[in-house]
N, C-alpha and C positions, 0 to 999 in steps of 0.2 A: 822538573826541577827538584835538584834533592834537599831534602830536610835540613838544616845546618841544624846543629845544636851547639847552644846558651856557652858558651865557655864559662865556668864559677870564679870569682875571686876567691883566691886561699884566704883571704882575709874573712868574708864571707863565711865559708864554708867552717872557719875555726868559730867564729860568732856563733853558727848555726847550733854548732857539736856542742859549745857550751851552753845552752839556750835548753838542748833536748836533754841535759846532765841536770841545769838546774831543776828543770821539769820534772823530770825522774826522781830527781832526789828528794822531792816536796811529794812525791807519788800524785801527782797532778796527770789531768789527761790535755791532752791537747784542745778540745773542748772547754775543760774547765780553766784552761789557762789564758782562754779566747775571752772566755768573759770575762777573769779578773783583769785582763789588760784591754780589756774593750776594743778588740779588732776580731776577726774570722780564723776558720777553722783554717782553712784554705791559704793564708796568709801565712803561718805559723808554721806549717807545716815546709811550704817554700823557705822560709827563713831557716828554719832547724836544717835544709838541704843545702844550705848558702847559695839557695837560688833569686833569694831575694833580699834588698837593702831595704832600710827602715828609717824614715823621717826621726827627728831627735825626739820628738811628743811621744810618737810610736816606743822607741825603744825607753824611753824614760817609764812608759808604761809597762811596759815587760819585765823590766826591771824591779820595778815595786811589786807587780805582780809575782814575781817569782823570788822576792825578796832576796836581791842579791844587788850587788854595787855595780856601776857600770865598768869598775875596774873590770870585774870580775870577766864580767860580758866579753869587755875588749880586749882585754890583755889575758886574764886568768891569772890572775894575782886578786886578793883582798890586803887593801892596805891598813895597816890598825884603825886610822882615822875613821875609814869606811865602815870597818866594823863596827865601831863604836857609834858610830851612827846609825847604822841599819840595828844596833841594841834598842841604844833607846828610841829608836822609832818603835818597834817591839814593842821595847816596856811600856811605849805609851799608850797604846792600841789595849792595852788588856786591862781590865775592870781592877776593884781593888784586891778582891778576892783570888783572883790567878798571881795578883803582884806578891800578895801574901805569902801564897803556896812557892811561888817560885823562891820569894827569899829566904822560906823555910828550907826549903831543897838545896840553896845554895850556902846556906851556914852548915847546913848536915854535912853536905860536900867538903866546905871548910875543915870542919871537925875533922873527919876522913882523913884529910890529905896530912894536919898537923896530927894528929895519930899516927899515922905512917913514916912521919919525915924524918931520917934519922938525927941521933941526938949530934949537937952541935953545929947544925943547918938553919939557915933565917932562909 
């Protein structure tokens, strides 16, 4: 009897592609991405192939672990709102001292950019 093979949901498979992009992009290994979403190497790796679907717990988990919105996951769009909440999740996870550093980094930014910004522009 011959082998049949799995046919993939494109839907799947697009989930998957952005799952190994997020992963990638965070320089994450597939390993480390096992334990911050608390599921298997094994697991992840079928999902990143869109050979495999994910319980909503599951994917809720991936998600925060790979700190991106489940827009993102499912559709590949970040919606302002989404972002603005995966921020201040962010900001709130970091001690005072990174908050510090960061809104020193972002006033400098500020500076920058109204330096730059030609005259008669708001």
């Amino acid at each position: 009897m011959a082998k049949t093979e799995k046919t993939r949901d494109p839907e799947a498979v697009k989930v998957g592609r952005r799952v190994r992009l997020a992963r990638q992009g965070r320089q994450m290994t597939l390993e480390q991405l096992a334990e911050a979403a608390e599921t298997s190497v094994q697991f992840l790796s079928q999902v990143e192939k869109g050979e495999q679907n994910m319980t909503t717990i599951k994917f809720g988990k991936l998600a925060k672990a790979l700190r991106v919105s489940s827009d993102y996951l499912l559709y590949g769009k970040e919606g302002l709102k989404d972002m603005t909440a995966l921020a201040a999740e962010f900001l709130g996870e970091m001690n005072p001292i990174e908050r510090d550093l960061l809104a020193r980094v972002v006033l400098g930014l500020q500076g920058v950019l109204e330096a730059i910004r030609p005259e008669g522009e708001k």
